[in-house]
C-alpha positions in Angstrom: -95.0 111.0 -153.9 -95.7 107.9 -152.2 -98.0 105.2 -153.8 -101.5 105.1 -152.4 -103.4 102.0 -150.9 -107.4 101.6 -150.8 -109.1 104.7 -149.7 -111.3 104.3 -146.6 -114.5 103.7 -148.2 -112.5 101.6 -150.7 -112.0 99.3 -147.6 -115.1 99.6 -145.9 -116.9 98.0 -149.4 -114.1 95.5 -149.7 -114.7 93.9 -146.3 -118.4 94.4 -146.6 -118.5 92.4 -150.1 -115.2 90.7 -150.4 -114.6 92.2 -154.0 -113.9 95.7 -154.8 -113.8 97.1 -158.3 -111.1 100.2 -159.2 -111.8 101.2 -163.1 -108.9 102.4 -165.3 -106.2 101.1 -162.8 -104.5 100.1 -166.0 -104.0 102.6 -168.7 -105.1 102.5 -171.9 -101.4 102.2 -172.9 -100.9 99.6 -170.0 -103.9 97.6 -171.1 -102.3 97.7 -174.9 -98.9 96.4 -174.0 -100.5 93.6 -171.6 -102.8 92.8 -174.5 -100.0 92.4 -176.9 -97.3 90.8 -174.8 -100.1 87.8 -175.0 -100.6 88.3 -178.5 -97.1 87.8 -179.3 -96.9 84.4 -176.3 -99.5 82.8 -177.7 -98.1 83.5 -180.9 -94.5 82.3 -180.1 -94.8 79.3 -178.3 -94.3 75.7 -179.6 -96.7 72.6 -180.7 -93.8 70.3 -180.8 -92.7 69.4 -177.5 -96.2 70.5 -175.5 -97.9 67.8 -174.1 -101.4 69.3 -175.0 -102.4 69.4 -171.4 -106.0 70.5 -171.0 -107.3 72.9 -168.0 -110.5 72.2 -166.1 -111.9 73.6 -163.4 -114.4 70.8 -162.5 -113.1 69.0 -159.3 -113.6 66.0 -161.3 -111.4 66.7 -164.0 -109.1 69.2 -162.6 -105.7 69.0 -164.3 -103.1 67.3 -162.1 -100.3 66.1 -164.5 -96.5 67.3 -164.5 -96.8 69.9 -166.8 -99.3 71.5 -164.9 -97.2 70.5 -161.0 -94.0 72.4 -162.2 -95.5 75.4 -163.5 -95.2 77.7 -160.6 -91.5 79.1 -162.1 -92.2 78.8 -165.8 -94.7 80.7 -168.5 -96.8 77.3 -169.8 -99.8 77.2 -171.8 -102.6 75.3 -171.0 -106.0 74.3 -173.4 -109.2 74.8 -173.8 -111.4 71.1 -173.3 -113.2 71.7 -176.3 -110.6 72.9 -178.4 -109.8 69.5 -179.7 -111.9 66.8 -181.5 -112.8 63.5 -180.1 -110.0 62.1 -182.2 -107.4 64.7 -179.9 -107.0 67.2 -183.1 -107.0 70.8 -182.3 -109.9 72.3 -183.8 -108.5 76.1 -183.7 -105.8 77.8 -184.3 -103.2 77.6 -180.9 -103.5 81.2 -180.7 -107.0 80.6 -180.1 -107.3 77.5 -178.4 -105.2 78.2 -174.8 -107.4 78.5 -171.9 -104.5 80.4 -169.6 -100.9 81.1 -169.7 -98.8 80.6 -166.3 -97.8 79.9 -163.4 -94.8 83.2 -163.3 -95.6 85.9 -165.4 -94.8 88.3 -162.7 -91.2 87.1 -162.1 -90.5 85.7 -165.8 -92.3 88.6 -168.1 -90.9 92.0 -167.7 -94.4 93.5 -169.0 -96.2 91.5 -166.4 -94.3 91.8 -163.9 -94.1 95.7 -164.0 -98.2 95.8 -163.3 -97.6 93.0 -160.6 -94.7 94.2 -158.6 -94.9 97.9 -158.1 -95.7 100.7 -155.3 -99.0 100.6 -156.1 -99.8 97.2 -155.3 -97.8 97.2 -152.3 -100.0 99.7 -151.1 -103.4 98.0 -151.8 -101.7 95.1 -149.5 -100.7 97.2 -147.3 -104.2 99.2 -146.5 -105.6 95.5 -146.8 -103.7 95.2 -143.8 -100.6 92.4 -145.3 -97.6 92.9 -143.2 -95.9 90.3 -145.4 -97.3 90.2 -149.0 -96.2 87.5 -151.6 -97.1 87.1 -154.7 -97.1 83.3 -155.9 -99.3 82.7 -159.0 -99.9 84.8 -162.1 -101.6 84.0 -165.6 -103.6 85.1 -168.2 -107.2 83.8 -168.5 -107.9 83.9 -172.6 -111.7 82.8 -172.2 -111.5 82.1 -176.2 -114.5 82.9 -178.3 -117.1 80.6 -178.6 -115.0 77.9 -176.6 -114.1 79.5 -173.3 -115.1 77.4 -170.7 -117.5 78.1 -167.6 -115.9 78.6 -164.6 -117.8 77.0 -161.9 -118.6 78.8 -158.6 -115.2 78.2 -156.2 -113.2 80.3 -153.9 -109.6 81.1 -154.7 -108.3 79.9 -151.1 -109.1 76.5 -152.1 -106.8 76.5 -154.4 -103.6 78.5 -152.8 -104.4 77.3 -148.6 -102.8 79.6 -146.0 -103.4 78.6 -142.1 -105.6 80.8 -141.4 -106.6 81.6 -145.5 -105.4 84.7 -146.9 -105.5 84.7 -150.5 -106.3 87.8 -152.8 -106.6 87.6 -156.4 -105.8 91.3 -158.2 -107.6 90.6 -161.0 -107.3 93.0 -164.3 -109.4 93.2 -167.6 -107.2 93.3 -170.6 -110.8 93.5 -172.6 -114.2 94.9 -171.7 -116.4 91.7 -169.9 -119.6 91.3 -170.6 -122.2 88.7 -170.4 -121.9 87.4 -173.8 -118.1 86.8 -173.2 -117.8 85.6 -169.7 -117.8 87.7 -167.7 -117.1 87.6 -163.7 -119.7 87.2 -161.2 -120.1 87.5 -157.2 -121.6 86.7 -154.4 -121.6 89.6 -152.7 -120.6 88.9 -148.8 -120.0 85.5 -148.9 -116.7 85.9 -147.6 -118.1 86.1 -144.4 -120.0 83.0 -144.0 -118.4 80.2 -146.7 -115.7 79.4 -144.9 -112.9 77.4 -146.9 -114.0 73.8 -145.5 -111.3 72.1 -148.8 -108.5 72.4 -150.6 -106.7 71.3 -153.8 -103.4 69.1 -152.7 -101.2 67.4 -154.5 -101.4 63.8 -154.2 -99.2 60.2 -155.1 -95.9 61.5 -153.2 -96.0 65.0 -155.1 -95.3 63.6 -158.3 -98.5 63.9 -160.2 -102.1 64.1 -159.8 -104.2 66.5 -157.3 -107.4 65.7 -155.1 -109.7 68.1 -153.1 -109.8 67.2 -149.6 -111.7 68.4 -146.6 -110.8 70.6 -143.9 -111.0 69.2 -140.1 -114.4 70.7 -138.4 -114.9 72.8 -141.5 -119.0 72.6 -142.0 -119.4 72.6 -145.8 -120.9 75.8 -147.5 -124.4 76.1 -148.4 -124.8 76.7 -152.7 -125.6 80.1 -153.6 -128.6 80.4 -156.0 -128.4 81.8 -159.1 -129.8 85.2 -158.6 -127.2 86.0 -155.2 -124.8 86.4 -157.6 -124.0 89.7 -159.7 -122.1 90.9 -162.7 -120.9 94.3 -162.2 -119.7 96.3 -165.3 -115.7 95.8 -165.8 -114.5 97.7 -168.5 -110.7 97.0 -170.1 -107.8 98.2 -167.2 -109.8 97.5 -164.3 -108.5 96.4 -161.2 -111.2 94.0 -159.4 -109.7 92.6 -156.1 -111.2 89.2 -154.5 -111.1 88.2 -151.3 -110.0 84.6 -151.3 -113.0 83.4 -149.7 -115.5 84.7 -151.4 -118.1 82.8 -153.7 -117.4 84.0 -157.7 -118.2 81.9 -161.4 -118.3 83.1 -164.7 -119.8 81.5 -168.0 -118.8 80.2 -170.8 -117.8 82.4 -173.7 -120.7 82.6 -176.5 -119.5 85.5 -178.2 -116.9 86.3 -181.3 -114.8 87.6 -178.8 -112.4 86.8 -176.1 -112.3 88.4 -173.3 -108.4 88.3 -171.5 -107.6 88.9 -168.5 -104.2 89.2 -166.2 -104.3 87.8 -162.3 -102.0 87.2 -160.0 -102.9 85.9 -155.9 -101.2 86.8 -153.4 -101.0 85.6 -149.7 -99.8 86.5 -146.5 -96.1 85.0 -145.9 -96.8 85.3 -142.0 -99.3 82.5 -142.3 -98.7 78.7 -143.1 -98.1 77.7 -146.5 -97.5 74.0 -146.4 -96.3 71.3 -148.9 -99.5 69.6 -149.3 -100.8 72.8 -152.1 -100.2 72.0 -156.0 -98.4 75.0 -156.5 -94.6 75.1 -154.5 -91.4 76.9 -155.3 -89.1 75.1 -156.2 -91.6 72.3 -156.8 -90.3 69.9 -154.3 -89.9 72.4 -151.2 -92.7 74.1 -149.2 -93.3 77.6 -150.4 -93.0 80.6 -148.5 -90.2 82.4 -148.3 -89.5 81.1 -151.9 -92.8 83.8 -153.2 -92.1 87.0 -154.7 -92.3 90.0 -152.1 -94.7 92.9 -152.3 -92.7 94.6 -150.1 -89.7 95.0 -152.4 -89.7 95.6 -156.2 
């Protein structure tokens, strides 16, 4: 039997709020071996040679260096900002101190790439209405306990700019969210009037370093207040899709407890995808066609 996309009303309140919630489209098996598979990564990898490189998501302090610009066809491990001291000692274990793990877990990791890459998924784009699906960014958000950073409110499109935007993030809880541990939160609808009026380049000849930079005739949006956005309940091996526009944040982690996650973005390979975003495969060539495929697994 075929795969299934998004049912009608599974569309209808996708386009009306520009996030869509599909509990237990991970198994509880699933959910285990994603859960474990970054276990044993953050586990595995090496101190030595690692450059310690910190990830941010203040414009401000956004990370930019080489490490982070020739991720996009590796697994790399990137810190927590207060998981070291003043004095640049790490203050936690490593297995506890990594913010995220990317930029190619779906092509790279056979676990993560089976929940990437699959029928289903080709389906959701498809229903979404993709005619040319890529996938070109996947990682695992740790959200460590006690240190897990705040996420500021952003939009995903920002980040991965298509002419006209197009990016989705498939977004899946490894662990149940809740407010104590970060959880996500939504502005429900703003999709449809924050347009995506900036985007992170790469600046200084590609080599290192990334700015924000406006879009042409793009007004800027107006700040959401605190109480437009929402936390819906997202229990371990849900699905929660986000339209690329739309306006979402989560806290910082208070609890004893992370709270991991798996995304990947994709985009729509029709539009353009130009050499001015951070992220390009191979590094020093405009995307594209170089993405993975939805439309082939």
């Amino acid at each position: 039997m075929a795969a299934q996309g998004l049912t009608q009303e599974q569309l209808e309140a996708f386009n009306c709020d520009g996030f869509l919630l599909l509990p237990k489209e991970l198994s509880p098996e699933r959910v285990s071996a994603l859960y474990n598979e970054t276990a044993s990564l953050l586990k595995s990898f090496a101190l030595s040679d690692h450059p310690l490189t910190r990830f941010s998501t203040e414009e401000r302090a956004h990370v930019g260096d080489e490490y982070f610009l020739t991720s996009s066809d590796k697994i790399r491990y990137f810190f927590e900002q207060e998981a070291f001291s003043e004095s640049g000692e790490l203050l936690k274990p490593k297995e506890q101190a990594i913010n995220k793990i990317g930029h190619a877990l779906h092509e790279l990791n056979d676990e993560f790439k089976r929940d990437s890459i699959n029928d289903r998924n080709r389906a959701i784009a498809q229903s979404i209405g993709y005619k040319n699906p890529l996938v070109l960014q996947s990682m695992v958000i740790c959200k460590q306990p006690e240190i897990g950073g705040k996420v500021p409110g952003h939009q995903d499109s920002v980040f991965l700019y298509t002419d006209p935007p197009s990016a989705i993030g498939f977004w899946y809880a490894l662990e149940d969210c809740t407010a104590e541990n970060g959880a996500l939160t939504f502005v429900p609808g703003s999709h449809k009037w924050a347009p995506i009026a900036k985007r992170m380049v790469r600046v200084d000849g590609n080599k290192q370093g990334t700015a924000f930079i406006p879009i042409k005739d793009v007004p800027t949006p107006r700040e959401p207040l605190d109480e437009e956005y929402v936390m819906p309940i997202c229990a371990a091996g849900t699905l929660v899709l986000i339209h690329g526009n739309l306006l979402h944040k989560s806290e910082k982690n208070f609890s004893t407890k992370s709270r991991y996650a798996y995304t990947f973005h994709m985009i729509e390979g029709d539009y353009k995808y130009d050499a001015l975003n951070w992220l390009q495969i191979p590094p020093t060539t405009e995307g594209g066609s170089n993405f993975t495929s939805l439309l082939t697994s």
